[in-house]
C-alpha positions in Angstrom: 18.9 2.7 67.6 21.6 0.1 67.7 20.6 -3.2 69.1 22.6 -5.1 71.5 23.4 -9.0 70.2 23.4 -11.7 73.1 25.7 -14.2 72.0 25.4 -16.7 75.0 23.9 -19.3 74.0 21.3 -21.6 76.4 23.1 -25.3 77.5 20.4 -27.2 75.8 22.9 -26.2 72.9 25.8 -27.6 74.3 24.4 -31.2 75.4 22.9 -31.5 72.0 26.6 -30.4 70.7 27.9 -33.5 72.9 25.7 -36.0 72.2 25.8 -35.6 68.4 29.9 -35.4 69.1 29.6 -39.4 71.0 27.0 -40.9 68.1 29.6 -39.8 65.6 32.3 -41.5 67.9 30.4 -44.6 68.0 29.7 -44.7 64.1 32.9 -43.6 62.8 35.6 -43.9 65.6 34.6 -47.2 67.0 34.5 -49.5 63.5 37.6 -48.1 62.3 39.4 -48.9 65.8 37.8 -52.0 65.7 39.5 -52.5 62.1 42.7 -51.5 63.2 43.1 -54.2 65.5 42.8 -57.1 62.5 45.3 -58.2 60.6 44.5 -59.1 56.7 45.9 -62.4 55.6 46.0 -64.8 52.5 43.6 -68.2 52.5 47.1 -70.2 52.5 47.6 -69.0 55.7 44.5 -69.7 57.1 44.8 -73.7 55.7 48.5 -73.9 57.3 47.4 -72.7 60.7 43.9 -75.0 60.1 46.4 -77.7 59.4 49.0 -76.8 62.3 45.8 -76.9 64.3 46.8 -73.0 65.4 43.1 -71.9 64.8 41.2 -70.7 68.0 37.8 -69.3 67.2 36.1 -68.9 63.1 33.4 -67.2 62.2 32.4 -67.8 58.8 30.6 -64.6 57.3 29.1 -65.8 54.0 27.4 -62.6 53.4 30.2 -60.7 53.3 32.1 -63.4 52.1 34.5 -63.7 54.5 36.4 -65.7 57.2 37.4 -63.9 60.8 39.5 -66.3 63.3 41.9 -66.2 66.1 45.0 -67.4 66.7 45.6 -70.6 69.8 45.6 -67.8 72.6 43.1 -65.7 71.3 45.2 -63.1 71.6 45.5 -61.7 67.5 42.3 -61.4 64.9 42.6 -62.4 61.4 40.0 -61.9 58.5 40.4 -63.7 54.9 38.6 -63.9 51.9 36.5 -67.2 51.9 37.5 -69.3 48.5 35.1 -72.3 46.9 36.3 -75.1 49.7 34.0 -78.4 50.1 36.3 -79.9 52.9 36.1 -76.3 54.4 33.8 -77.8 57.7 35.7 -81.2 57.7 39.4 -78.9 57.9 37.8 -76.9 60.8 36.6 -79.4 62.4 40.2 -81.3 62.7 42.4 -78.9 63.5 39.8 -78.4 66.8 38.7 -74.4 66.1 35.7 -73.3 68.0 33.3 -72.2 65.2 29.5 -72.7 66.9 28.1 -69.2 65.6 29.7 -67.1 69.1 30.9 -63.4 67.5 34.7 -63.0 67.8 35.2 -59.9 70.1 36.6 -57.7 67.7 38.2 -54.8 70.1 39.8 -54.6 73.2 37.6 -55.1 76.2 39.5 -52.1 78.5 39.4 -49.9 75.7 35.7 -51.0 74.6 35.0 -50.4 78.2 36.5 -47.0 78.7 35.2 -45.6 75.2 31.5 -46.6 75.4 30.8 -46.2 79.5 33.7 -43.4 81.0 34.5 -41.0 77.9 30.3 -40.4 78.2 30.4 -39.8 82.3 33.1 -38.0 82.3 32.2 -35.1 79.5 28.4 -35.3 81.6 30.4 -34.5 84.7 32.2 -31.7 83.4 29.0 -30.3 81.6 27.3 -30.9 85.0 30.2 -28.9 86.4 29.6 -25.9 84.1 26.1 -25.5 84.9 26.8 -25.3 88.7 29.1 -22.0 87.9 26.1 -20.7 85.8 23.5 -21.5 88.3 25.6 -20.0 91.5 26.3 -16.7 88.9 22.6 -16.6 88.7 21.4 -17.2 91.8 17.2 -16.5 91.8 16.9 -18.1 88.3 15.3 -21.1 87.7 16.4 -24.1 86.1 13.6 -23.7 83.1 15.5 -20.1 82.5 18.9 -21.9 82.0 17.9 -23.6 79.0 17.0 -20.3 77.7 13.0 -21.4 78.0 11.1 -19.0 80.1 14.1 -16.3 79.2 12.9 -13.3 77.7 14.4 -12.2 73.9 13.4 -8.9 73.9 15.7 -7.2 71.4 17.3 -4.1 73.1 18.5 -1.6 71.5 20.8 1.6 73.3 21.4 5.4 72.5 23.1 6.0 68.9 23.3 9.1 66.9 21.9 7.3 64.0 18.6 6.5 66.1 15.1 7.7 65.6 14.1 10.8 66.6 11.0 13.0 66.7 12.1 14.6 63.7 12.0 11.3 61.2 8.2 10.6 62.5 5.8 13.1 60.7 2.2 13.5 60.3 1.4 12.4 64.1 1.4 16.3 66.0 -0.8 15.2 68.6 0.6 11.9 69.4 4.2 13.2 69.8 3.0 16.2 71.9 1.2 13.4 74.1 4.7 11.7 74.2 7.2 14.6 74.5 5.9 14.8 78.3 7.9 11.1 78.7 10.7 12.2 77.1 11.0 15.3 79.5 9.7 13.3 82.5 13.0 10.8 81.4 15.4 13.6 81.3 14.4 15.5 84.0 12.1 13.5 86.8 13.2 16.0 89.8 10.7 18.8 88.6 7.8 16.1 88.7 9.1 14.5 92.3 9.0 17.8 93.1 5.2 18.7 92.3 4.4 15.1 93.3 3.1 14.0 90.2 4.3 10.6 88.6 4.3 9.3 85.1 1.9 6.9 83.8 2.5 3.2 84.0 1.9 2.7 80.8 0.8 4.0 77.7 -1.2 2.5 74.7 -0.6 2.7 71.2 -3.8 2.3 68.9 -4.5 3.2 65.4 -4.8 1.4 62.0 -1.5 -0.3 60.8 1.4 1.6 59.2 0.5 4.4 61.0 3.9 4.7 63.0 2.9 3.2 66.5 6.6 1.5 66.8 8.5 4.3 65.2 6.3 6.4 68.0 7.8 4.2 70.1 11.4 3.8 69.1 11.2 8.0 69.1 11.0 8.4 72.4 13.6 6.2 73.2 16.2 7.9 70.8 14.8 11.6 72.1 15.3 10.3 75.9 18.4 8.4 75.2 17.5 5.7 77.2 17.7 1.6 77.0 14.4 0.6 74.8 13.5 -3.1 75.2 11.0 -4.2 72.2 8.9 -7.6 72.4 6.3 -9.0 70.4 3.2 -9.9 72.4 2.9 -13.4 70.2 6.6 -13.9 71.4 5.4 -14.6 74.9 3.3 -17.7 74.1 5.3 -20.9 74.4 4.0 -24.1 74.0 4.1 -25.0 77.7 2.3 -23.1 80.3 3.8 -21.3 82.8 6.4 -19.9 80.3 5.1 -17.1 78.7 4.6 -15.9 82.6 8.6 -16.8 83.2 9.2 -14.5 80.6 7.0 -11.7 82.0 8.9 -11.3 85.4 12.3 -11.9 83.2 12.1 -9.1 80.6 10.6 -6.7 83.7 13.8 -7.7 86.2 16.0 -6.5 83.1 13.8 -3.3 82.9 14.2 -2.4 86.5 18.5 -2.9 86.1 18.5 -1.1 83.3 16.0 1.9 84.6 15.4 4.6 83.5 13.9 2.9 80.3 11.5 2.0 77.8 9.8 -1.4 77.0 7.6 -1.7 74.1 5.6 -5.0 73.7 4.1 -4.4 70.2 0.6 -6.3 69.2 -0.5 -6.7 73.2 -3.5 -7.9 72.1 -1.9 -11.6 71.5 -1.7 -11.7 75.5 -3.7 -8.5 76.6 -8.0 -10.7 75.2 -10.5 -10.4 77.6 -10.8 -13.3 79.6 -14.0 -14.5 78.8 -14.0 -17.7 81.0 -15.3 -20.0 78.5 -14.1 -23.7 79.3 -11.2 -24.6 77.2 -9.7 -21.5 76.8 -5.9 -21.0 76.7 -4.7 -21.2 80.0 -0.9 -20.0 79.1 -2.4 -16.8 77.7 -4.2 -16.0 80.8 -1.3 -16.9 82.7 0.6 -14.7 80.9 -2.1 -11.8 81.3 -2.2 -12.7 84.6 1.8 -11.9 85.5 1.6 -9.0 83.5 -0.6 -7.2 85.3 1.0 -8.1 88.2 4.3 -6.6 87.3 2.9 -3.4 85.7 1.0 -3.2 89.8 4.1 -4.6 91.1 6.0 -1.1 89.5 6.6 1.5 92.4 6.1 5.3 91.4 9.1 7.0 89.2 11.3 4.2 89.1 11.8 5.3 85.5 10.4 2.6 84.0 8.0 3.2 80.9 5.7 1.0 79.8 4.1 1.5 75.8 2.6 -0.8 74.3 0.7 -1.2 70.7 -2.1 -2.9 69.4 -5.3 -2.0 66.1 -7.3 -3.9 68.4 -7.8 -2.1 71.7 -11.6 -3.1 71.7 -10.4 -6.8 72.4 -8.1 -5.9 75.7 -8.9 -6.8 78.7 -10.6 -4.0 80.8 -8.0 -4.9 84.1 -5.1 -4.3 81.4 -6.3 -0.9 80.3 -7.5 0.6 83.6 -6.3 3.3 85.1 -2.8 2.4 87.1 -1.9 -0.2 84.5 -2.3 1.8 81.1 -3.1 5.1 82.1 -3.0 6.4 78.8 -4.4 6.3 75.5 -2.8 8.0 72.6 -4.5 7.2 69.2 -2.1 7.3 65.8 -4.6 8.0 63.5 -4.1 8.3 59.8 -2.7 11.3 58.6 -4.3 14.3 56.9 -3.6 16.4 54.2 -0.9 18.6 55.6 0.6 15.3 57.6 0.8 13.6 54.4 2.4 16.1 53.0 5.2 16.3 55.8 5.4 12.7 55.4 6.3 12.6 52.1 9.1 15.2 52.9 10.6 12.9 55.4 10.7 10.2 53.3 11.8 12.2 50.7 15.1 13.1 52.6 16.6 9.4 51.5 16.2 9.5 47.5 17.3 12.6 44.6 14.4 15.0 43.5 13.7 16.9 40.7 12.8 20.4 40.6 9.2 19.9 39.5 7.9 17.8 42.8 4.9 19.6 44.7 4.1 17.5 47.0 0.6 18.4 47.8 -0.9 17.5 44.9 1.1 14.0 45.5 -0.7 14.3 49.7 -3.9 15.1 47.7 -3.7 11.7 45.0 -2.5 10.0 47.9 -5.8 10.2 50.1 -6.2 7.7 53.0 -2.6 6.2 52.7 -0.9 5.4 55.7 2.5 6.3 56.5 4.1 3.0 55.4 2.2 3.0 52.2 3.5 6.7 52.1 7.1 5.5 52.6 6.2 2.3 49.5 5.2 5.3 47.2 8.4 7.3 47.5 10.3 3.9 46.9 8.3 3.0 43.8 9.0 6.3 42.4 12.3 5.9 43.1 12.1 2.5 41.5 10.8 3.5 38.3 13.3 6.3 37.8 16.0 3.8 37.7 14.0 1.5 35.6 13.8 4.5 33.1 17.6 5.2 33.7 17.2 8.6 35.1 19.4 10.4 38.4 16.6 11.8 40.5 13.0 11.3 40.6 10.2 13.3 38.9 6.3 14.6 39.9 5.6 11.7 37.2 7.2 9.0 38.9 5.5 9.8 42.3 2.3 10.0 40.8 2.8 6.7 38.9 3.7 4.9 41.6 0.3 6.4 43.8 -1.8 4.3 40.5 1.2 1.3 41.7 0.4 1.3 45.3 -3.7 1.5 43.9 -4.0 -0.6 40.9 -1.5 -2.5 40.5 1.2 -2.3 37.3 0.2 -2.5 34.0 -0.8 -5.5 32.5 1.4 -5.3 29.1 0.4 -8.7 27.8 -3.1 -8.6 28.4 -5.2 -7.7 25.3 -9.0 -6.5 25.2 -11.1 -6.6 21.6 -12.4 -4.0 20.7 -15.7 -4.5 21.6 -13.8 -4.8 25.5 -12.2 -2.0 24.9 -15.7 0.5 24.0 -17.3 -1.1 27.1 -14.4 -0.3 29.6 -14.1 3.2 28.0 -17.8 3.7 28.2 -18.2 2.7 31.7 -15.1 4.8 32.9 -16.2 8.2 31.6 -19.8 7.2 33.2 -18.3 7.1 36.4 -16.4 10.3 35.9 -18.8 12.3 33.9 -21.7 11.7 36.7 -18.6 13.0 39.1 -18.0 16.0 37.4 -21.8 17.1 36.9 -22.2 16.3 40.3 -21.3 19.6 42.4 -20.2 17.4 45.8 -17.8 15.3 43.9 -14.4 15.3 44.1 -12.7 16.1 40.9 -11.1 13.9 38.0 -7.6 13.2 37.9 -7.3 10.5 35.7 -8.6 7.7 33.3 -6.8 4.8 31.8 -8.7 1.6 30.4 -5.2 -0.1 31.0 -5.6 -3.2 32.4 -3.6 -3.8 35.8 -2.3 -6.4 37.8 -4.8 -6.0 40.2 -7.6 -7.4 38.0 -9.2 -3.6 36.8 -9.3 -3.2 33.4 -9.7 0.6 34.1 -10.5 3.0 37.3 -10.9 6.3 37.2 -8.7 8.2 39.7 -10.7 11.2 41.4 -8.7 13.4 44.0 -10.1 15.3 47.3 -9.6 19.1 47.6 -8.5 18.9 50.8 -9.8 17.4 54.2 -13.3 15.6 54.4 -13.8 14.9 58.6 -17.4 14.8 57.9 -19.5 13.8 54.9 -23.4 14.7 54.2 -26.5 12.6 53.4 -26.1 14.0 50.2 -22.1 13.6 49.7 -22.7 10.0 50.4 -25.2 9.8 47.9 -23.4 11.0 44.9 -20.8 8.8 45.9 -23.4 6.4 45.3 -24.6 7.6 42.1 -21.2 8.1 40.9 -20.1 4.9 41.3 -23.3 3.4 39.4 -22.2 5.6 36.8 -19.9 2.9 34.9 -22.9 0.4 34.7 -25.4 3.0 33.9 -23.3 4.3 31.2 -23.1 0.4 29.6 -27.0 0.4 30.2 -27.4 3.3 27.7 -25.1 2.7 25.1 -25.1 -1.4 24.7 -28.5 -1.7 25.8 -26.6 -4.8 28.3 -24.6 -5.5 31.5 -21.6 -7.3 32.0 -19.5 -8.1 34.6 -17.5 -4.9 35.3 -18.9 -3.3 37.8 -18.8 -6.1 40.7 -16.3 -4.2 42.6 -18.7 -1.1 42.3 -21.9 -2.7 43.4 -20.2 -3.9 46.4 -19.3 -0.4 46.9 -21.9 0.9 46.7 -24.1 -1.8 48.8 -21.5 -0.7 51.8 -22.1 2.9 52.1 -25.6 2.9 51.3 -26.1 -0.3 54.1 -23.7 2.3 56.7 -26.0 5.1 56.0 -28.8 3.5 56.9 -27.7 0.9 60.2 -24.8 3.7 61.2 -25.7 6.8 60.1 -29.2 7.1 61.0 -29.9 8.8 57.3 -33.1 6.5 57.1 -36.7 8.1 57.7 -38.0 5.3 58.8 -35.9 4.3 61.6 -34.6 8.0 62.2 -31.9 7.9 64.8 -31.7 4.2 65.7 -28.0 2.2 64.5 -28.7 -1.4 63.9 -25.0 -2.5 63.4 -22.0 -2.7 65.8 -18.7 -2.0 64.1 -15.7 -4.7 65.1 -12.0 -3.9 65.0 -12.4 -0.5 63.7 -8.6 -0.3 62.9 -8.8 -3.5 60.4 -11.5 -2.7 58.1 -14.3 -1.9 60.0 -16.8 -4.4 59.7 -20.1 -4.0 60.8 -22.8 -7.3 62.3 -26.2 -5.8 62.2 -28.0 -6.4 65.7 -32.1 -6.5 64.9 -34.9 -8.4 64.1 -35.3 -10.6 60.6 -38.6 -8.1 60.2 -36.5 -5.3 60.9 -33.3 -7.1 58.5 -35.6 -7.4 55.9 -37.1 -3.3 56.1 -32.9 -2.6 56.3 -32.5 -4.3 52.8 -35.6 -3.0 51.1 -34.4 0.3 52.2 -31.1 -0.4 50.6 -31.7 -1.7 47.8 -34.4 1.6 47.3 -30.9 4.1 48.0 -29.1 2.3 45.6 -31.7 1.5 43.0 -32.2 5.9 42.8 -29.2 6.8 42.5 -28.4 4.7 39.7 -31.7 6.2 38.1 -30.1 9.6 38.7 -27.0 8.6 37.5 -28.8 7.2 34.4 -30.4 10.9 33.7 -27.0 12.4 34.3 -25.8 10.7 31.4 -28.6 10.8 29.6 -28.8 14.1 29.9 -25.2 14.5 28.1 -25.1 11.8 25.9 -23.0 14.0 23.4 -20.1 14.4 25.8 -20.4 10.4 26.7 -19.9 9.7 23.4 -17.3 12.1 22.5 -15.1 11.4 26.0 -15.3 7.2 25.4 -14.1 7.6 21.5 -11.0 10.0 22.9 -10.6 7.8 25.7 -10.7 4.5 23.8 -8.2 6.1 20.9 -6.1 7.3 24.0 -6.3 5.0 26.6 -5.2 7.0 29.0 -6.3 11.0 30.0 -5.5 13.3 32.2 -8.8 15.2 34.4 -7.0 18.1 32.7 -8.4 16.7 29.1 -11.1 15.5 30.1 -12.9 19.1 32.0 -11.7 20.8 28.6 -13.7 18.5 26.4 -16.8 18.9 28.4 -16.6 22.4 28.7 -16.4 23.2 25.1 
């Protein structure tokens, strides 16, 4: 999609053009006209006209060391250097000058007068003049609006064949079924006249971020080759109120000329929060609520005006904006699966030289949970690093190097662990994978470094799905658990200590098993009772428990009892196949870095 510049600029522009024009007039013209008008002369000529007595007015300027006077008729403006002169009162006061302090009018009064008072009215006039055309070519705008305040910038973009179409937006099946029906309703509205059905109003966007809500968006605008107006929601606040609601009823009076069309307001949720009421609140975002739901009511049927709108917040939205009539639809842009990361990658794909050697499910398969812009980062990383090594096209090794990128971080060349560092990391990364791999529920190893990383890991170990997980058992969840107490339980055994390590772990760990038991319902106890409320699903997930301090406290005994035996099961695990522990962290710590490849065929000698 190409968008369309507005060049025209708003006449607060011009008057600030003008005025800066007349103080540059008054401190540059205006001295040096001034200076024109005074004649230089020598201090002999000032004594023979003092003597003459030809002198009219003298100022004496000792600061600047000089003398200004006038001739008889005041008519002609002379300026001299002052020279060391005793007599230099007595002289003036003979020859008769007028020197009591009064300033010597240094210009011409006429000209003084027409410079400083009618250059200004005149160029205000015309200005004035120009805004009457404007207003009368604009007739229904208000005066706000011509000072481009209150004026709508939506950036809109028309038909090109080098816009987005259905085809560059992979990995969303269900969301571009849900919004092929406005592309067709666009192209051809008779058939649904015809039935009497109408479109909806509006249709809402929700889903994590990167998921593709605005290239959704920009997709059905290049498939239905229609005008697409896109707005932030943030965009509409101004600082006074009222404004934000001027620019409401100005982007939707461009909609309805431009109809049939598309306008996207990405992030609603900046104007679409619930009005809660409480004193103090923002009046210009309610106000700007306010007028939007009025338009999207004020909106007959098929006037081919389409309304989408995007937000990873749809739990804060006001219920009047998402009712039925207003946003009649909900289509969700979930993260991809297996197979739609797979199809993303292939899009992305399109732009940069491949080897022969690229499958890219195993890539879909490393890249578990990744979005479709962190998709997109990956294939430019690889790209990246097959320049950096000077090759033409890009290799299965550079896309899986740049998944460990997007994860961990780069490599951390100047950062250097004793060796005593260096046994602990290896230690407690073949703990956490070894208690994986005995453990028939986990997912497999891919990979084991104890290379430090940007990030701040001195090591991770990189396990891969098999293939699509949309629900996971009480017992899934708990050797997740006891995998990822495997690093510390592995220090536990060998060094007989702790150390700092496995922070990110324990907080790992603390999450799922807390979820299983206040979400879940995985707890004997409380059986099927949920004791947290999850907020802004799409941004992290985070959960505020909702239950008594007596009932608090039974949730953290609980937790800490989850946690506390699967790191005793982790503990036997390894235990159990101390041998392999021991033969796994003296490869690893020679190596640094294995493949899962290595490490299955050392434990299954």
């Amino acid at each position: 999609m190409q968008e369309v510049k507005k060049p025209k600029k708003p006449l607060i522009f011009y008057y600030v053009v003008v005025m800066m024009i007349l103080m540059l007039f008054n401190f540059l013209a205006m001295p040096w006209i001034a200076r024109r008008q005074i004649q230089e002369v020598d201090y002999g000529t000032f004594l023979d006209m003092a003597e003459n007595k030809e002198l009219g007015q003298v100022e004496v300027q000792q600061q600047e060391n000089m003398i200004l006077f006038t001739n008889k008729d005041n008519t002609v403006i002379y300026r001299t250097g002052m020279m060391p002169d005793g007599d230099l009162t007595q002289r003036l006061w003979d020859s008769g000058a007028q020197f009591s302090g009064e300033i010597i009018q240094q210009t011409d009064p006429l000209l003084s007068f027409l410079l400083s008072w009618v250059l200004p009215i005149v160029i205000f006039v015309a200005i004035g003049q120009y805004m009457s055309r404007k207003i009368m070519k604009n007739a229904g705008g208000s005066n706000a609006m011509m000072f481009g305040v209150g004026k709508s910038n939506a950036k809109v973009y028309v038909k090109s064949s080098e816009g987005i179409k259905f085809a560059d937006v992979a990995g969303e099946d269900e969301a571009k079924e849900n919004l092929w029906e406005i592309v067709d309703y666009l192209h051809n509205p008779g058939k649904y006249r015809e039935i009497g059905a109408s479109m909806p109003k509006g249709i809402l966007l929700v889903g994590p971020p990167g998921t593709g809500k605005t290239m959704l968006a920009k997709a059905v605008a290049g498939e239905a080759n229609v005008p697409f107006f896109s707005m932030s929601g943030s965009e509409f606040v101004e600082m006074f109120v009222g404004m934000g609601a001027s620019k409401v009823r100005d982007l939707f009076r461009q909609a309805k000329e431009k109809a049939p069309c598309i306008v996207f307001i990405d992030e609603i949720d900046a104007i679409g929060q619930k009005r809660d009421g409480r004193i103090g609140g923002n009046d210009e975002r309610e106000q700007t609520l306010n007028q939007l739901l009025t338009e999207m009511d004020g909106f007959e049927e098929n006037t081919g005006v389409i309304i989408l709108a995007a937000t990873n917040r749809p739990e804060t939205l006001d219920p009047a904006l998402t009712r039925p009539g207003r946003f009649d639809r909900r289509v969700p842009v979930e993260l991809p699966d297996l197979k739609g990361r797979e199809e993303i990658l292939k899009v992305h794909a399109r732009k940069i030289k491949l080897g022969e050697n690229v499958d890219f499910e195993k890539i879909a398969r490393m890249a578990s949970g990744a979005s479709g812009a962190e998709l997109a980062n990956i294939t430019n990383e690889a790209a990246l690093r097959a320049v950096r090594d000077g090759r033409a096209y890009v290799s299965q090794s550079d896309l899986e190097e740049s998944i460990e990128v997007v994860i961990a971080g780069y490599q951390k060349k100047n950062a250097i662990l004793t060796d005593q560092e260096k046994k602990i990391v290896a230690y407690h990364e073949v703990g956490h994978a070894l208690v994986a791999a005995k453990q028939t529920n986990s997912a497999p190893v891919q990979k084991i470094t104890i290379v430090p990383s940007t990030s701040g890991a001195l090591g991770y170990t990189m396990q891969v799905e098999e293939g699509n997980h949309y629900l996971m058992s009480k017992e899934e969840l708990e050797n997740k658990i006891a995998t990822l107490t495997g690093g510390r339980a592995a220090e536990e055994l060998v060094f007989q200590s702790v150390s700092t390590g496995a922070s990110n772990d324990i907080e790992q760990a603390t999450k799922l098993a807390r979820a299983m038991i206040t979400q879940y319902g995985m707890s004997k106890d409380f059986d099927m009772v949920a004791f947290a409320t999850v907020t802004n699903q799409y941004l992290g997930g985070d959960a505020s428990l909702t239950c008594s301090a007596q009932t608090q406290a039974e949730v953290d005994r609980q937790v800490v009892e989850l946690v506390k035996g699967q790191h005793e099961k982790a503990a036997q695990i390894l235990k159990d196949n101390r041998e392999k522990l021991d033969e796994l962290a003296e490869y690893l710590y020679e190596k640094e870095t294995i493949t899962g490849e290595e490490f299955m065929e050392i434990l299954n000698r």
